[in-house]
C-alpha atoms as an extended CHARMM CRD file, in Angstrom:
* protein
*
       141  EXT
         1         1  UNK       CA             -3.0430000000       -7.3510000000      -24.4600000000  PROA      1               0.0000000000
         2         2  UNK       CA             -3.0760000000       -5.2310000000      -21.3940000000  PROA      2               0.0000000000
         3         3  UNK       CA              0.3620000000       -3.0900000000      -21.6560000000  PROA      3               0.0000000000
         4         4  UNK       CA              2.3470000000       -3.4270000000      -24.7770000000  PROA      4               0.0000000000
         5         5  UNK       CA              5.8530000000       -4.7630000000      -24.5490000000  PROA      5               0.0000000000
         6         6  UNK       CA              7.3330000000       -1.1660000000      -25.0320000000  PROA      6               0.0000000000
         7         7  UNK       CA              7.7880000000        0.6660000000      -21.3300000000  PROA      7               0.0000000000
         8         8  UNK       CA              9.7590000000        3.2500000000      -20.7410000000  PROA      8               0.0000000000
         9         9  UNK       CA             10.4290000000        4.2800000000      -16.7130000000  PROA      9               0.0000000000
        10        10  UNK       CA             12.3310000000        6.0810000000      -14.5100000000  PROA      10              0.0000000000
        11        11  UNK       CA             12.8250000000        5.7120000000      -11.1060000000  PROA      11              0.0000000000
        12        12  UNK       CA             14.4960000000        7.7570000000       -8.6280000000  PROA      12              0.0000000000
        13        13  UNK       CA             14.9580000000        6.9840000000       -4.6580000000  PROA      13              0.0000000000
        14        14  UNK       CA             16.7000000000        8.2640000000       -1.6450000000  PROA      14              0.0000000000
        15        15  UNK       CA             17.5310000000        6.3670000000        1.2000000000  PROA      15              0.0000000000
        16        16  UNK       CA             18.4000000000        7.9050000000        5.1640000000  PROA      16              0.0000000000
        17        17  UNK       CA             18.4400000000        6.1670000000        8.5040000000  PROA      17              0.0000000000
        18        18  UNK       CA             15.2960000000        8.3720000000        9.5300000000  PROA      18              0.0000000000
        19        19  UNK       CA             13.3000000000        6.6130000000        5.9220000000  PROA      19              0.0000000000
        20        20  UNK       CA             12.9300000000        6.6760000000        2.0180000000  PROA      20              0.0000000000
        21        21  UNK       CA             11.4740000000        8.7230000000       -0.1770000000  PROA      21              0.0000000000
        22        22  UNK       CA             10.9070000000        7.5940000000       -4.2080000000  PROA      22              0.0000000000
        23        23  UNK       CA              9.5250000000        8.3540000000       -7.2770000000  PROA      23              0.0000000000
        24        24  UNK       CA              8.8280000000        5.9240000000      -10.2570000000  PROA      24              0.0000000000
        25        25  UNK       CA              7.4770000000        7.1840000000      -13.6220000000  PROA      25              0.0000000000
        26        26  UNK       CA              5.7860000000        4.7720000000      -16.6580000000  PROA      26              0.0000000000
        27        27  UNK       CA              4.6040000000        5.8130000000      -19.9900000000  PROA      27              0.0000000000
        28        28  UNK       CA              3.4360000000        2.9700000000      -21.7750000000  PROA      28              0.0000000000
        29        29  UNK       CA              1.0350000000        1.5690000000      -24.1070000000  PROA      29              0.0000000000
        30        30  UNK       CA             -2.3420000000        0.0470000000      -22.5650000000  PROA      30              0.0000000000
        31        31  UNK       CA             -5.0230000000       -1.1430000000      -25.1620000000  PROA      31              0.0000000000
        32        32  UNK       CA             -4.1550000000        1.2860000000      -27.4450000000  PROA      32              0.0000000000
        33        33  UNK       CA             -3.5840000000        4.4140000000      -25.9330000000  PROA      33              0.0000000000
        34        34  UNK       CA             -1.1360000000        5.6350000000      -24.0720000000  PROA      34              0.0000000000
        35        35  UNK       CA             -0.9850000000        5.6580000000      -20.2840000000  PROA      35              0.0000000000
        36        36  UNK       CA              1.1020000000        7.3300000000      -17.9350000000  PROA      36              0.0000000000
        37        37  UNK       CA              1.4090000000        5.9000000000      -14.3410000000  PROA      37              0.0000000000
        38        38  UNK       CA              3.3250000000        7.7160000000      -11.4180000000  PROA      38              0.0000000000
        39        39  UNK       CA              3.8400000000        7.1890000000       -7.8050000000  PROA      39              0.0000000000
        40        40  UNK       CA              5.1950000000        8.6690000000       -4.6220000000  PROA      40              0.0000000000
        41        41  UNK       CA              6.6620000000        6.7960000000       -2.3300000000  PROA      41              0.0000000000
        42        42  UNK       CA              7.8180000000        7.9910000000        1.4100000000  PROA      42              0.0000000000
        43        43  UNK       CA              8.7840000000        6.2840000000        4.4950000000  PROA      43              0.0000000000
        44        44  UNK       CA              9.3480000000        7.4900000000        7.9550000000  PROA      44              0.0000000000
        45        45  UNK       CA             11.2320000000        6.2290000000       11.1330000000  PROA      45              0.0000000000
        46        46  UNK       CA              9.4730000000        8.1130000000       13.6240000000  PROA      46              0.0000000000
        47        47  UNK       CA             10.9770000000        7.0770000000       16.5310000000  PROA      47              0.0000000000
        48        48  UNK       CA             12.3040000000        3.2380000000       17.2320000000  PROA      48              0.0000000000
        49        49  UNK       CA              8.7480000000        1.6630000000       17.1360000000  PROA      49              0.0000000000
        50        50  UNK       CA              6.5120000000        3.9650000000       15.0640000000  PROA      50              0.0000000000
        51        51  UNK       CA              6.6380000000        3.9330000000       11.2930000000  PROA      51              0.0000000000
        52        52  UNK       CA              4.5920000000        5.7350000000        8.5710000000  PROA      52              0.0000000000
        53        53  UNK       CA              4.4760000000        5.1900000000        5.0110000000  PROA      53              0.0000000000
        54        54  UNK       CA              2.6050000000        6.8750000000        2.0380000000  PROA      54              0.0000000000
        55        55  UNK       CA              2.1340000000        6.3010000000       -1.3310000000  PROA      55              0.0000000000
        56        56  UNK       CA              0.1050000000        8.2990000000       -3.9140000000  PROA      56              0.0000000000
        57        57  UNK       CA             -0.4060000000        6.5560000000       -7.3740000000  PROA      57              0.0000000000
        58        58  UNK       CA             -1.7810000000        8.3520000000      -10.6380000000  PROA      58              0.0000000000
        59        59  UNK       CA             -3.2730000000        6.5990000000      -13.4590000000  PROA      59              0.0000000000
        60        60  UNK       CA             -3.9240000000        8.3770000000      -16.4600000000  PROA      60              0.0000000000
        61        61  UNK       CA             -5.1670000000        7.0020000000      -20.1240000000  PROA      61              0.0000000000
        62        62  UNK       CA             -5.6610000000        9.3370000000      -23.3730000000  PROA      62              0.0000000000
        63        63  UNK       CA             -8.7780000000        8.6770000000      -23.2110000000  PROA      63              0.0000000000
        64        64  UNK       CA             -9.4620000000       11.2940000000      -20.3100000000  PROA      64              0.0000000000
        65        65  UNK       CA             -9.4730000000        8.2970000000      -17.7780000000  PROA      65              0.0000000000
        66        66  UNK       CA             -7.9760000000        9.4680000000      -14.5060000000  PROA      66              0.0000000000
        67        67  UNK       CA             -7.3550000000        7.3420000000      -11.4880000000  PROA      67              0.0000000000
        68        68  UNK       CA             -5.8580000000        8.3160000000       -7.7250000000  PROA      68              0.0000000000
        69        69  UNK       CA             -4.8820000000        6.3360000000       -5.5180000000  PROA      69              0.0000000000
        70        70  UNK       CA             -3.2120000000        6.9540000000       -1.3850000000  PROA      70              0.0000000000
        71        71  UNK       CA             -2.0270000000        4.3070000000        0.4880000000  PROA      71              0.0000000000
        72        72  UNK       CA             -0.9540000000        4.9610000000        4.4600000000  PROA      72              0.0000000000
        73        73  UNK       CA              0.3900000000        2.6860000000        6.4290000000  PROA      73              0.0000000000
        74        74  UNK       CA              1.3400000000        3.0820000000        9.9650000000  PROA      74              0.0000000000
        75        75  UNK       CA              3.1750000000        0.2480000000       12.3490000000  PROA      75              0.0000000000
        76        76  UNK       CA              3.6640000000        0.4100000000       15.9370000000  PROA      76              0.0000000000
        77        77  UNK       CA              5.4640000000       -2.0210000000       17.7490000000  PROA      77              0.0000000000
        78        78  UNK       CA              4.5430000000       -2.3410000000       21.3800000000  PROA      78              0.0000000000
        79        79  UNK       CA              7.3880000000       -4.6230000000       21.8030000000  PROA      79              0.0000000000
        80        80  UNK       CA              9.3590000000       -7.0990000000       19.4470000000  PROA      80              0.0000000000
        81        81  UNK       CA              6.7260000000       -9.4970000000       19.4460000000  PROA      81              0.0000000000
        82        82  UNK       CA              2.9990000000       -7.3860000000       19.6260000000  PROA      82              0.0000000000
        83        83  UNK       CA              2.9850000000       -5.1080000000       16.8880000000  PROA      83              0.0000000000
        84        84  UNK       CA             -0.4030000000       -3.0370000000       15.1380000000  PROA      84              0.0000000000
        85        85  UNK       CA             -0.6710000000       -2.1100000000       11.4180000000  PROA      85              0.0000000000
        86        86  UNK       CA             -3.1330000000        0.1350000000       10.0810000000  PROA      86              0.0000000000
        87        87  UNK       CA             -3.9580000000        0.3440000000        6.5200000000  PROA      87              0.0000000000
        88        88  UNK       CA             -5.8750000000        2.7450000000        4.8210000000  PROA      88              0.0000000000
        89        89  UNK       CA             -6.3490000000        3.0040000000        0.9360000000  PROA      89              0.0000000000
        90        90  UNK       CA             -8.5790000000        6.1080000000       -1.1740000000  PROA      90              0.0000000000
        91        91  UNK       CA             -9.3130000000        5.9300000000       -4.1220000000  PROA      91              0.0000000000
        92        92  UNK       CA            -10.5640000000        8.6050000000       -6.2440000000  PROA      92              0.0000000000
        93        93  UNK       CA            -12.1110000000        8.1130000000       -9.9140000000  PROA      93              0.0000000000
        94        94  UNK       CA            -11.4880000000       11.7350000000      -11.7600000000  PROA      94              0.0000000000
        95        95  UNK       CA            -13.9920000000       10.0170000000      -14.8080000000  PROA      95              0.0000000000
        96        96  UNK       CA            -17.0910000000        9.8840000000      -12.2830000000  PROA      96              0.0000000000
        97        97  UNK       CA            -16.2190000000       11.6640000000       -9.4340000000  PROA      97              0.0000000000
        98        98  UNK       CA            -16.2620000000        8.4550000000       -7.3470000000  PROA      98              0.0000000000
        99        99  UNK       CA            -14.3120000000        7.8930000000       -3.8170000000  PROA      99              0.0000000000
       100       100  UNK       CA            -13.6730000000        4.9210000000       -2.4030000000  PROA      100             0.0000000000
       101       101  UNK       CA            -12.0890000000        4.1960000000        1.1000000000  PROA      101             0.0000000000
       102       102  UNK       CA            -10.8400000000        0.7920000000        2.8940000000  PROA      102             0.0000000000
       103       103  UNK       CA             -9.4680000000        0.7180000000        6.1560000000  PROA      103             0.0000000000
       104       104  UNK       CA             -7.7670000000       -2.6360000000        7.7570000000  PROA      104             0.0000000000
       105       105  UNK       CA             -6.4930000000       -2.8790000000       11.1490000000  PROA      105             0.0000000000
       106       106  UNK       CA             -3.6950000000       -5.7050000000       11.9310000000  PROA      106             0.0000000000
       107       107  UNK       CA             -2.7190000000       -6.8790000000       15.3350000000  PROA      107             0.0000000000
       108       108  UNK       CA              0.1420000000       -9.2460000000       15.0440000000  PROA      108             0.0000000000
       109       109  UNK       CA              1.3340000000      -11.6780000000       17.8470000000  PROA      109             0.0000000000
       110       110  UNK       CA              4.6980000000      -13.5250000000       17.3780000000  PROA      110             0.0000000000
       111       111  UNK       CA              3.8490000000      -16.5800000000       19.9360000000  PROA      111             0.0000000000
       112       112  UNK       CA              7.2510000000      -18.0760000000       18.8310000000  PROA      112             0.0000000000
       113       113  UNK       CA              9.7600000000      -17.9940000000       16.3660000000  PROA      113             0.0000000000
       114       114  UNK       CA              8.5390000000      -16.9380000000       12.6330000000  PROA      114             0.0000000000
       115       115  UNK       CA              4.9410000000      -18.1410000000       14.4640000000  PROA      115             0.0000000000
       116       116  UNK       CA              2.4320000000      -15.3220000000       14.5440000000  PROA      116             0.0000000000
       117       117  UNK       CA             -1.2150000000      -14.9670000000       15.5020000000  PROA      117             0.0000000000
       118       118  UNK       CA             -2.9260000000      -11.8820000000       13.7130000000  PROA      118             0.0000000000
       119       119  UNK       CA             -6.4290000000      -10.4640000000       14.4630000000  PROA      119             0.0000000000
       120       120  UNK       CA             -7.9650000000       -8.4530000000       11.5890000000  PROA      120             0.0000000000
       121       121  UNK       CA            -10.4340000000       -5.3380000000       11.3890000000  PROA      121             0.0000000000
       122       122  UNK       CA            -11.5100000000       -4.7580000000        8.0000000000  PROA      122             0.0000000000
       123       123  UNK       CA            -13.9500000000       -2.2160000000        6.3770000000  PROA      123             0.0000000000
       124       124  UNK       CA            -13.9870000000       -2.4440000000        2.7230000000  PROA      124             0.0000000000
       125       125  UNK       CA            -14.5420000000       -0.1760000000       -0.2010000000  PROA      125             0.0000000000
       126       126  UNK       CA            -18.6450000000       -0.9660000000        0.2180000000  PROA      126             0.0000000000
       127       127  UNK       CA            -18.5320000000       -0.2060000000        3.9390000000  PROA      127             0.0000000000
       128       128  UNK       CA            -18.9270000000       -3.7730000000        4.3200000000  PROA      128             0.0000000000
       129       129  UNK       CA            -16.9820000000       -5.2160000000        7.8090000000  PROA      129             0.0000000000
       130       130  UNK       CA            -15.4050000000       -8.0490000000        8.6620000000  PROA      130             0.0000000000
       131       131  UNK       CA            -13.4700000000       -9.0370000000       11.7490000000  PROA      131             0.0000000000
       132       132  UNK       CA            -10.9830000000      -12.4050000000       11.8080000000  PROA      132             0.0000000000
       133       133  UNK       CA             -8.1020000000      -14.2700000000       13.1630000000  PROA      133             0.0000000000
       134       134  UNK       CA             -5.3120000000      -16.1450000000       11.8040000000  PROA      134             0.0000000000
       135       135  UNK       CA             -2.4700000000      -18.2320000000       12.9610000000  PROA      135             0.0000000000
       136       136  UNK       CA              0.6370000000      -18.9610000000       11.0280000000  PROA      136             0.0000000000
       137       137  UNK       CA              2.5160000000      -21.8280000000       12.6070000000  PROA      137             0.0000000000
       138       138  UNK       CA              6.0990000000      -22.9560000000       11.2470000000  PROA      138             0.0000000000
       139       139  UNK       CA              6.9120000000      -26.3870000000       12.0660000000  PROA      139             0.0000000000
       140       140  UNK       CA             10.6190000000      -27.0310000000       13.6260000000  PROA      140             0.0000000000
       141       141  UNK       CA             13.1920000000      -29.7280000000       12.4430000000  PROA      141             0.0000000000
């Protein structure tokens, strides 16, 4: 199995009308050694429309197995409706000295009620690109 059933965590958080900041803590069991995964967590209001968010993950085995990983996410929101995400995700490999980067790009259109249209930029962890829409339509009564 994966993780053994025995975990033990800890999490600790503060919440504030101007964001969030958190910190979670595992030590666990995962295929026989143990394993110790951590993260940051941190939010910010940065004025009405514009919000930031970062997260920094550690993974490390016994085995000398060491993984990094930073999320940011930042949201803008032109008006209710037209917003723009952008997402971008390292991660570093301590074992090989490897880093990785993807980067997407989100513009969200809410057409009507709970109905969106979203155009996507993405650039994945093998530079590879890609570039497509989406519509999510809910149907009424």
């Amino acid at each position: 199995r994966l993780w053994d059933t025995r975990i033990v965590g800890a999490d600790l958080e503060y919440a504030s009308t101007w964001g969030f900041v958190g910190l979670f803590n595992q030590i666990a069991s995962r295929q026989g050694d143990r394993s110790w995964f951590s993260t940051l967590d941190a939010d910010a209001n940065i004025r009405q429309r514009l919000t930031v968010h970062l997260a920094i993950s550690r993974f490390d085995w016994q085995s000398h197995q060491e993984t990094w990983v930073v999320r940011t996410t930042t949201n803008y929101q032109f008006t209710r409706r037209i917003g723009l995400r952008l997402f971008h995700e390292r991660v570093i490999e301590r074992t090989d000295d490897s880093t990785q980067d993807n980067l997407n790009t989100v513009f969200d259109y809410e057409f009507t009620p709970e109905s969106h249209f979203f155009f996507v930029f993405v650039r994945d962890r093998h530079e590879s690109k890609a570039v497509f829409s989406k519509i999510a339509y809910l149907f009424g009564d």
